[in-house]
DRENPA-3360 file (N, C-alpha, C; in nm, 2 decimals, always signed):
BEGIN
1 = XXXXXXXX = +1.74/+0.98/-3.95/+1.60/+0.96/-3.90/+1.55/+1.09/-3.83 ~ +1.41/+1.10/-3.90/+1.38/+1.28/-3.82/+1.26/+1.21/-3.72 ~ +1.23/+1.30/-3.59/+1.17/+1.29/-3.48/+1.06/+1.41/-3.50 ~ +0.97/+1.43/-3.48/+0.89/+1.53/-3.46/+0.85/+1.53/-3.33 ~ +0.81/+1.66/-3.29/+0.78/+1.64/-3.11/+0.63/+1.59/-3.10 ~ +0.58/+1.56/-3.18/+0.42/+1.49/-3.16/+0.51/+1.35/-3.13 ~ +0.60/+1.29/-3.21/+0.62/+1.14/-3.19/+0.69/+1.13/-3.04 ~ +0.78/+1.24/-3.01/+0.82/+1.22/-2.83/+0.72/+1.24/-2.73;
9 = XXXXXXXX = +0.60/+1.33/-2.75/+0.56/+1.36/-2.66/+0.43/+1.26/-2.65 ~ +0.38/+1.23/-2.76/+0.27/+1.16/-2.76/+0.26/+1.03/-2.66 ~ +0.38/+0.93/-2.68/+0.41/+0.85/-2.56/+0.41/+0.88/-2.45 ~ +0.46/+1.00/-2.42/+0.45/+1.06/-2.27/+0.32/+1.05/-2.21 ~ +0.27/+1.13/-2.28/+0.09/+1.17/-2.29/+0.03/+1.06/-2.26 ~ +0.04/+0.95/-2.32/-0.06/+0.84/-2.34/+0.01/+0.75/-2.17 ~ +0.12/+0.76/-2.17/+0.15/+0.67/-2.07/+0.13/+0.75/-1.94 ~ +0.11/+0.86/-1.94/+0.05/+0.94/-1.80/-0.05/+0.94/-1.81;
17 = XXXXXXXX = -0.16/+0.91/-1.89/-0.28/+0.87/-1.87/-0.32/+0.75/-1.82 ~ -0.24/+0.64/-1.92/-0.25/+0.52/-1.83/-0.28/+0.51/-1.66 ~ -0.14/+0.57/-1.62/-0.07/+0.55/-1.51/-0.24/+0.63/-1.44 ~ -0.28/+0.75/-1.46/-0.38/+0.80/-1.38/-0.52/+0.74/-1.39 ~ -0.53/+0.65/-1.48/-0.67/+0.62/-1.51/-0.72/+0.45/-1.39 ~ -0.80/+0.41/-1.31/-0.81/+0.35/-1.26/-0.84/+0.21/-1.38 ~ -0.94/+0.27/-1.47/-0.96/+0.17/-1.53/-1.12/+0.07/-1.54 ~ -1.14/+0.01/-1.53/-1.26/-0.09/-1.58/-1.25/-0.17/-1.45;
25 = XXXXXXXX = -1.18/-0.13/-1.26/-1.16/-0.27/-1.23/-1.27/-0.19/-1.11 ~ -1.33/-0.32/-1.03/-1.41/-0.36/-0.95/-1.36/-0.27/-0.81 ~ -1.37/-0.19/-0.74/-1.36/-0.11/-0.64/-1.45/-0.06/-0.59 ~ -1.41/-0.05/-0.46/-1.51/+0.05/-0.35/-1.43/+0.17/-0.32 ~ -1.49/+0.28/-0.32/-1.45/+0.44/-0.28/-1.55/+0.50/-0.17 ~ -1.53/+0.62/-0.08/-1.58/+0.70/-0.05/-1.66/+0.63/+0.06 ~ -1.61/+0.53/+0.14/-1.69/+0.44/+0.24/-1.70/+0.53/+0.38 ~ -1.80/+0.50/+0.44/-1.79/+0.55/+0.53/-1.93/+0.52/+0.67;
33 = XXXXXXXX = -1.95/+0.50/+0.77/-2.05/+0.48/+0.87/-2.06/+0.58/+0.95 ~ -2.26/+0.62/+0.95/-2.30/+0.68/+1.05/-2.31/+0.62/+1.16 ~ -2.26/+0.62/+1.31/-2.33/+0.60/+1.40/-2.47/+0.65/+1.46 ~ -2.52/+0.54/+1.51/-2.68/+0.58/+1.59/-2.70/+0.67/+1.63 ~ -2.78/+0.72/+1.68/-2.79/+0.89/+1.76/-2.82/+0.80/+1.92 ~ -2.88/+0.67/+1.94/-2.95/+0.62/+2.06/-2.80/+0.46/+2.03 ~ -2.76/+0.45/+2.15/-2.65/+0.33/+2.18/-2.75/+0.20/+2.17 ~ -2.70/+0.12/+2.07/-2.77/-0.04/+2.02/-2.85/+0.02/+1.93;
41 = XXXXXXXX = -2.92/+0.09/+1.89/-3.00/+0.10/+1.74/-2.84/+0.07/+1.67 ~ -2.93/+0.06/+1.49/-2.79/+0.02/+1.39/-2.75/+0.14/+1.36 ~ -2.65/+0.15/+1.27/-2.55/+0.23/+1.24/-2.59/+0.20/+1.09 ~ -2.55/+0.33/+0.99/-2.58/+0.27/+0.83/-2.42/+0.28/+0.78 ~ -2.40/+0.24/+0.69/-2.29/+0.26/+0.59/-2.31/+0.29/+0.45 ~ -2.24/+0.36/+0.39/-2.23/+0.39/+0.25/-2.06/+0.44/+0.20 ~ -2.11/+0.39/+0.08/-1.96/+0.36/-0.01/-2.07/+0.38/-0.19 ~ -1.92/+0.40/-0.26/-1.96/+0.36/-0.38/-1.87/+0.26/-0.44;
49 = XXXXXXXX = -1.98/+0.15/-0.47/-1.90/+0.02/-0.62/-1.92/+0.09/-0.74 ~ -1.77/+0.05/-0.80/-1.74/+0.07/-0.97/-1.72/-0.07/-0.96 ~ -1.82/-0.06/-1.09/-1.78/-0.21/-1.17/-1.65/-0.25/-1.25 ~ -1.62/-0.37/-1.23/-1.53/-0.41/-1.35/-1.59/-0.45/-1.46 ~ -1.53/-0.55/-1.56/-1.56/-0.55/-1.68/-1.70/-0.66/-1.71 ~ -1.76/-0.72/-1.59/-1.85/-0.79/-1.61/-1.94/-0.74/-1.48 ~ -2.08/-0.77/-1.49/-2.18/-0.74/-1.40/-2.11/-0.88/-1.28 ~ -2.11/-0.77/-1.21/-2.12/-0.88/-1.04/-2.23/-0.85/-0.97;
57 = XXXXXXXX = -2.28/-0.98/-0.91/-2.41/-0.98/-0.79/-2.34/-0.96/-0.63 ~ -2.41/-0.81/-0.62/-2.36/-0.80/-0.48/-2.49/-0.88/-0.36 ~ -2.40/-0.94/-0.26/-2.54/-1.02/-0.21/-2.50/-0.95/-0.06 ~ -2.36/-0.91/+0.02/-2.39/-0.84/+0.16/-2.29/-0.79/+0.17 ~ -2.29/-0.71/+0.21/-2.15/-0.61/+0.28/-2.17/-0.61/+0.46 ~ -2.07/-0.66/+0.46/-2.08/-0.69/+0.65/-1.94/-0.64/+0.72 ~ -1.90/-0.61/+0.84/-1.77/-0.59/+0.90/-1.80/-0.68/+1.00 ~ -1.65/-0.75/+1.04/-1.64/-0.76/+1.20/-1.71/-0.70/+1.37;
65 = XXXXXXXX = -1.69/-0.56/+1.29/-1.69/-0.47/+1.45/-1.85/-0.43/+1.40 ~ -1.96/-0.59/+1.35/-2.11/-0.54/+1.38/-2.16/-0.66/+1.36 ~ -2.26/-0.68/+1.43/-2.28/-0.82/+1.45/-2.33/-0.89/+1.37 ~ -2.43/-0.82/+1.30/-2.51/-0.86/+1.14/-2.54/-0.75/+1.07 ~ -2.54/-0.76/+0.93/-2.58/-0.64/+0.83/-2.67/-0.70/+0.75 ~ -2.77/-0.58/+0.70/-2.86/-0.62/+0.60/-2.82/-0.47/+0.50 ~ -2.86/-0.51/+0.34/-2.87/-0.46/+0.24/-2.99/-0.37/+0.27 ~ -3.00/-0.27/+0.24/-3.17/-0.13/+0.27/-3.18/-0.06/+0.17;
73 = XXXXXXXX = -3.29/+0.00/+0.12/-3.30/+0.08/-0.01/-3.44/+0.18/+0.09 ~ -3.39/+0.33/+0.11/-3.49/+0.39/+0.15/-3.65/+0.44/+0.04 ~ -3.72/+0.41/+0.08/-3.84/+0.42/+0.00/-3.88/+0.55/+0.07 ~ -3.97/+0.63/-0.04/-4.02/+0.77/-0.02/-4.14/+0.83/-0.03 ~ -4.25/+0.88/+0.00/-4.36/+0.89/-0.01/-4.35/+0.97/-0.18 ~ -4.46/+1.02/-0.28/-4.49/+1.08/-0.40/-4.38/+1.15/-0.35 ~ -4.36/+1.21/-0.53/-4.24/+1.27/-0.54/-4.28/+1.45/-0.54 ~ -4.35/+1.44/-0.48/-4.41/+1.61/-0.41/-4.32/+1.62/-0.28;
81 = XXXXXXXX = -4.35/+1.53/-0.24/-4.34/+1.53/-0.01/-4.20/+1.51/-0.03 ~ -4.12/+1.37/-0.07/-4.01/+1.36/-0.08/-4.01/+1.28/+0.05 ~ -4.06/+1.24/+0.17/-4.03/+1.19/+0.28/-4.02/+1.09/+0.30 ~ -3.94/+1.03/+0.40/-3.93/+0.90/+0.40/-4.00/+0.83/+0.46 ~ -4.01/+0.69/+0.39/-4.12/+0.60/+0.51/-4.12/+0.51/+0.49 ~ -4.01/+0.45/+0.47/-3.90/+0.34/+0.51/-3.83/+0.29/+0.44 ~ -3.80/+0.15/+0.49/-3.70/+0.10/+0.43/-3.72/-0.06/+0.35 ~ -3.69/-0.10/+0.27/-3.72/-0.21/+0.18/-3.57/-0.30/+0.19;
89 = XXXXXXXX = -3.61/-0.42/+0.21/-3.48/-0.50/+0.24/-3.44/-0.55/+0.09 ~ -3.31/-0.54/+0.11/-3.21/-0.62/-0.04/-3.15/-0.74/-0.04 ~ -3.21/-0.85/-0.08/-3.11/-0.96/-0.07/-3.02/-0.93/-0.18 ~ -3.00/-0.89/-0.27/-2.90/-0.91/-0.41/-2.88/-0.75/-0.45 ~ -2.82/-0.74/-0.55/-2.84/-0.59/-0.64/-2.69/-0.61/-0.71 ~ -2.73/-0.60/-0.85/-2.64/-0.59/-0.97/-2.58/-0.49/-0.97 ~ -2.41/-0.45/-0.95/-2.32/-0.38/-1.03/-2.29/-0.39/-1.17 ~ -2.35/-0.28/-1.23/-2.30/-0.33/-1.39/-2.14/-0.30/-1.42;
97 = XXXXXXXX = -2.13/-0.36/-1.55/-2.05/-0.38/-1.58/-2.00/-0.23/-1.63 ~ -1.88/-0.17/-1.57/-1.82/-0.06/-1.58/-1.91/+0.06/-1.58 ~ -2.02/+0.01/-1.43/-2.10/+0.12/-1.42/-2.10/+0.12/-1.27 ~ -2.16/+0.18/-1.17/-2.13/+0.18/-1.04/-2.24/+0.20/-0.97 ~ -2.26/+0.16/-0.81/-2.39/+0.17/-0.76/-2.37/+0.26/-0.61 ~ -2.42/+0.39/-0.58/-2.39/+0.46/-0.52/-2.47/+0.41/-0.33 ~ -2.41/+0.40/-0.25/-2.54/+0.36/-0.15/-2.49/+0.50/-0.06 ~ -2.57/+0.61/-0.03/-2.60/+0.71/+0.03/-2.72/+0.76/+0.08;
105 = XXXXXXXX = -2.72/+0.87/+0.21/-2.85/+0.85/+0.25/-2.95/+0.88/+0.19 ~ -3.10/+0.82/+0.23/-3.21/+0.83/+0.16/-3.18/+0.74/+0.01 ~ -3.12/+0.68/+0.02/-3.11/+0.56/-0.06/-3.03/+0.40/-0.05 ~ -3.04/+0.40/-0.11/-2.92/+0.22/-0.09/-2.84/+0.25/+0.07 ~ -2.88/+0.13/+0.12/-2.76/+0.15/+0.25/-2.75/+0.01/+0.29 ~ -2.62/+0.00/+0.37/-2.60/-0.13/+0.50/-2.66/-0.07/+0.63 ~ -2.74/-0.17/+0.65/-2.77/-0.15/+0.84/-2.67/-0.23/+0.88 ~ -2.60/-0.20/+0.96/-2.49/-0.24/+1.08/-2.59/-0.26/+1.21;
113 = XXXXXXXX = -2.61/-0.38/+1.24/-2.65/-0.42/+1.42/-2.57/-0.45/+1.49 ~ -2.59/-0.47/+1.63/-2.46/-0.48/+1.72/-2.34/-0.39/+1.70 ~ -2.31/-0.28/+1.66/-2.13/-0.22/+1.63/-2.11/-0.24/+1.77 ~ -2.04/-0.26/+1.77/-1.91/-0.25/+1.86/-1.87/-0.15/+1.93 ~ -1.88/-0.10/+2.05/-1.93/+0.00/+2.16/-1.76/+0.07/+2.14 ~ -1.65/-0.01/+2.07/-1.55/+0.07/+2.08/-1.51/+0.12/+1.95 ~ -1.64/+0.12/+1.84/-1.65/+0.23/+1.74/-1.68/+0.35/+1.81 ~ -1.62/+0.46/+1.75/-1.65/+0.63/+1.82/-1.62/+0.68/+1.68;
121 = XXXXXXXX = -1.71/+0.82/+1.67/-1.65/+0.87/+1.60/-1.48/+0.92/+1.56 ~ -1.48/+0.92/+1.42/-1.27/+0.93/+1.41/-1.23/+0.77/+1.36 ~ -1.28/+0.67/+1.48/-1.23/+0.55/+1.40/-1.26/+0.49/+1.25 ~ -1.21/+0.36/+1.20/-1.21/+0.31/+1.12/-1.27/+0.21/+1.09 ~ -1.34/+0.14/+1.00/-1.41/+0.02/+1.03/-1.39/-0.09/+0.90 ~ -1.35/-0.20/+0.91/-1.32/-0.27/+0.79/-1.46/-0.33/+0.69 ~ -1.52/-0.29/+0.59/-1.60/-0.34/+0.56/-1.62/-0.45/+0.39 ~ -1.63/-0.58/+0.45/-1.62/-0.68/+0.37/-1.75/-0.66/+0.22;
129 = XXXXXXXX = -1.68/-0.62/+0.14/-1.80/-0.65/+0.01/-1.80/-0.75/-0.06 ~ -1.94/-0.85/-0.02/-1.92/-0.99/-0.06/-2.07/-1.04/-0.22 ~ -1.97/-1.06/-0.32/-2.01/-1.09/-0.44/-2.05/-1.23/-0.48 ~ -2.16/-1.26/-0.56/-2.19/-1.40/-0.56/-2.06/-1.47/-0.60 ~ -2.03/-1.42/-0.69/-1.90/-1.49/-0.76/-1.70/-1.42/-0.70 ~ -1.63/-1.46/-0.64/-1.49/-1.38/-0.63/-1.48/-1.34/-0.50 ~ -1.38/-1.35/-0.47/-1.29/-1.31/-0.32/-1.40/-1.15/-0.27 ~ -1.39/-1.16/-0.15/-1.47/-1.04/-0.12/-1.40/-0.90/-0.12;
137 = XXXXXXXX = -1.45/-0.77/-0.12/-1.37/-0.64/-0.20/-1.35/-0.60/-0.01 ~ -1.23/-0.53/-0.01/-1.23/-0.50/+0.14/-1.27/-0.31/+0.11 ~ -1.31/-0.21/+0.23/-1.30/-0.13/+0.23/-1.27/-0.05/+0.36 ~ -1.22/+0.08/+0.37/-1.18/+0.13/+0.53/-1.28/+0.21/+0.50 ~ -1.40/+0.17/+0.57/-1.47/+0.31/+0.63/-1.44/+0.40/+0.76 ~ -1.44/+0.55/+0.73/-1.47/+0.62/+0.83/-1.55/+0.66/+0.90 ~ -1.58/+0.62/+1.05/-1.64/+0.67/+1.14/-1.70/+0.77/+1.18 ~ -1.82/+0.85/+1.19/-1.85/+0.95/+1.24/-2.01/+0.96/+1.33;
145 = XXXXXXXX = -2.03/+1.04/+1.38/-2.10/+1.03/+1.47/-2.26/+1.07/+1.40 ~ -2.39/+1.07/+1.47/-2.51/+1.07/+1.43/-2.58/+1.18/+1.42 ~ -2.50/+1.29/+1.45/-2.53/+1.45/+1.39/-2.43/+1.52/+1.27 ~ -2.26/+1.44/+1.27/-2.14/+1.49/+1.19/-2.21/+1.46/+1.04 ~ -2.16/+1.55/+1.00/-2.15/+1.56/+0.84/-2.08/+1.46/+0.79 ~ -2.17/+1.43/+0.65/-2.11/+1.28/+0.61/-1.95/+1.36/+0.53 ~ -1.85/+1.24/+0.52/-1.71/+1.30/+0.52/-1.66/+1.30/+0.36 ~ -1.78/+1.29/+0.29/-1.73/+1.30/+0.14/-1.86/+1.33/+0.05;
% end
């Protein structure tokens, strides 16, 4: 029996891709909360959802260490000015299916009210992503303060 090195190596190849490739599944990456610049205004968060293999309805992303959250999509004056002038509330918003939905600033965000006076910048914050359908997605966001550079 003859072996060629395409037939050894090709296995190799394919099964280290596997092993590296996340895949088609439902995740949050790159989370993370600004705090307020003024103590009791909210705080925002952003993260990015990748979809799994079917569209899920995201309906709130909330943590413990804030007393209530709403979904926000910043709105922008003509696309000359670019400025902002406000905010539009989200009850719902579709992750497609093996597509992903970015919330960063000047776009998609969580308002955090009430945080929790013993968030500081450096800490960590647990944030629940809750889907109409399925267990809710957990994520560790990082803390930073209301002038720090966002951390990703």
């Amino acid at each position: 029996m003859r072996f060629s090195l395409f037939s050894c190596v090709a296995p190799i190849a394919l099964l280290a891709l596997v092993g590296c490739h996340h895949g088609h599944r439902l995740r949050a990456t790159h989370a993370w909360v600004r705090l307020a610049a003024v103590p009791g205004n909210p705080a925002a968060a952003y993260l990015t959802l990748h979809g799994g293999a079917e569209v899920m309805r995201l309906v709130a992303i909330d943590s413990d260490a804030a007393g209530s959250s709403e979904l926000h999509h910043s709105m922008k004056t003509g696309q000359t000015t670019g400025q902002m002038t406000g905010m539009q509330r989200l009850d719902e918003l579709d992750l497609p299916a093996h597509g992903k939905i970015a919330f960063a600033p000047g776009g998609n965000h969580v308002m955090l009210f009430g945080v929790s006076p013993q968030m500081k910048p450096g800490s960590h914050m647990t944030l629940a992503i809750r889907f109409e359908k399925g267990q809710p997605l957990q994520a560790d966001a990082k803390v930073v303060g209301a002038g720090d550079p966002a951390p990703y």
